[in-house]
C-alpha positions in Angstrom: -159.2 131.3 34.0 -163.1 130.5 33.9 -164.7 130.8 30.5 -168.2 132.5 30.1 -170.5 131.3 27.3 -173.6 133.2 26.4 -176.4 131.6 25.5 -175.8 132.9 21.8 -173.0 130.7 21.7 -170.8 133.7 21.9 -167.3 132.7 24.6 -164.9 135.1 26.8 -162.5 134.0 28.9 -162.3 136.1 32.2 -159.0 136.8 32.9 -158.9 139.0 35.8 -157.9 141.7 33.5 -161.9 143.4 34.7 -163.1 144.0 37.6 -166.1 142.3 37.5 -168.3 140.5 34.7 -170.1 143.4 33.7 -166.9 144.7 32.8 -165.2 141.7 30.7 -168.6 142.2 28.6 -168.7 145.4 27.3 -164.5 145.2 26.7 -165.8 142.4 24.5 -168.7 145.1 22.8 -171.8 142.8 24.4 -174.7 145.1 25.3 -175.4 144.9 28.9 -178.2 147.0 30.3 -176.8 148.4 33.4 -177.6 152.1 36.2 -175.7 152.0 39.1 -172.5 149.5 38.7 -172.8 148.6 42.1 -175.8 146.0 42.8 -178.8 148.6 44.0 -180.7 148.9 41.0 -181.0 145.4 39.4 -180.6 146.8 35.6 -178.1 144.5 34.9 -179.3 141.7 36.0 -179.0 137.8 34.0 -180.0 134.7 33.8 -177.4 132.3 35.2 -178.0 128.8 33.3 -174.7 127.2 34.8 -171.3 127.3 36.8 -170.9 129.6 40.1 -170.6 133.6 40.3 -168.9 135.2 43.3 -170.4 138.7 44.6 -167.4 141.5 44.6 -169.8 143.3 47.1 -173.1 141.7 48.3 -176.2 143.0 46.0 -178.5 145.4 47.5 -181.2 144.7 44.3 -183.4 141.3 44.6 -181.5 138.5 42.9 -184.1 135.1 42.1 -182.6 132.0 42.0 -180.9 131.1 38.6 -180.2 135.2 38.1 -176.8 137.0 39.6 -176.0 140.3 38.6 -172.7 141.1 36.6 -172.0 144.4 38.0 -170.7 143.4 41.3 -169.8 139.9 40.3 -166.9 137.7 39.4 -167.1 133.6 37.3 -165.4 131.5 39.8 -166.0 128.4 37.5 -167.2 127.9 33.8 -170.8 129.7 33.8 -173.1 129.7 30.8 -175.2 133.2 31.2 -178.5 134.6 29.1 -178.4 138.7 28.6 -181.8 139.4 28.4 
């Protein structure tokens, strides 16, 4: 069960229970700006400061090095994030 730290020291566990990382957040009540829920639009997109994300479905929006977006993605280890 990978853990997800924020950069506000704030930790989740993912569990599997979500479908993807966008979705563990909010059941938690952390504010993610997100559109389409799907990887076009790039609204939700994060810093990633550690650890290794998987992509549900491959992201249509750009995606720079260090940033994954938690709408189509799952932790597959320990990640340490930064929601802008």
């Amino acid at each position: 069960m990978p853990g997800v730290k924020l950069s506000n020291g704030v930790v989740i566990n993912f569990d599997g229970s979500a479908q993807t990382l966008l979705e563990a957040l909010e059941r938690k009540k952390l504010e993610v700006n997100f559109h389409c829920r799907e990887g076009y639009c790039g609204a939700c997109r994060c810093k990633l400061i550690s650890g290794e994300v998987n992509y549900i479905n491959e992201p249509l929006a750009f995606v720079r090095k260090g940033e994954f977006l938690p709408c189509c993605s799952v932790p597959v280890t320990d990640i340490e994030i930064e929601i802008p």
